[in-house]
N, C-alpha and C positions, 0 to 999 in steps of 0.2 A: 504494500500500500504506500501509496503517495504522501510524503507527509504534506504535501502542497494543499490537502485535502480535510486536514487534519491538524490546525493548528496546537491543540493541546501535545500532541506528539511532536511538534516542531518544535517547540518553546521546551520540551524535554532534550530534544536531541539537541536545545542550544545550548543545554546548563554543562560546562565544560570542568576539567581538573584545576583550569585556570580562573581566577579571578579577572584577570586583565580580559580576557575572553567573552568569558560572561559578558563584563558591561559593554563589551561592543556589540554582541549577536543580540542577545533581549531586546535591549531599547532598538535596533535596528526590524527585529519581528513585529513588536508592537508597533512600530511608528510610519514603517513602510512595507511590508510586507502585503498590504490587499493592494497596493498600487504596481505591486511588481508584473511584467509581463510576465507569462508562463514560459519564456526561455529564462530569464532572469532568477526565476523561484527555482527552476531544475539546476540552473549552478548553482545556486546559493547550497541546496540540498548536496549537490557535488563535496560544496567547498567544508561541508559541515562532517564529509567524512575522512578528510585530513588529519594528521594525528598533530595535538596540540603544540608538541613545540615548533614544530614548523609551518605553524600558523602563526601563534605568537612571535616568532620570526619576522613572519611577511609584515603582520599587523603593527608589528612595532620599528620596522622599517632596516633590520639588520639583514634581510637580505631579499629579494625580490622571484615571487611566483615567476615562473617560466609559463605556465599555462596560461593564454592570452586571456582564456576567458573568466578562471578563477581571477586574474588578476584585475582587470577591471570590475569584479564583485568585489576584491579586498579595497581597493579603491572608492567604489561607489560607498559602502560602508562608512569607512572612515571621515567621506565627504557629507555622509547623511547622519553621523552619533560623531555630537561632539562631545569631549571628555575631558 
């Protein structure tokens, strides 16, 4: 199942090992999540299977996704939860 369909499960698969994490994904589910296109929601849902420190990585700018498209979600994010 789609978590795109499913928010109670999406705001589960946000809650991460990380705190730094955390307050980027939540506030970005609640705040823009029903505006997302449905390409947009399926990388986000991509991005969210990443394992945290190399997302915390990307997110904290010590090194940069390769993947063009997770990369403009870690981008959109950042640009959309300010912290």
């Amino acid at each position: 199942m789609s978590l795109a369909n499913n928010k109670a499960r999406l705001r589960w698969a946000c809650r991460r090992g990380m705190l730094e994490l955390d307050v980027l994904f939540m506030p970005f589910v609640e705040e823009a999540w029903d505006d997302l296109s449905d390409k947009h929601k399926a990388v986000f849902e991509r991005l969210l299977e990443g394992d945290d420190p190399e997302l915390f990585a990307w997110f904290m700018g010590h090194e940069e996704c390769k993947d063009e498209e997770l990369n403009e979600m870690v981008q959109l994010i950042l640009n959309r939860v300010k912290v």
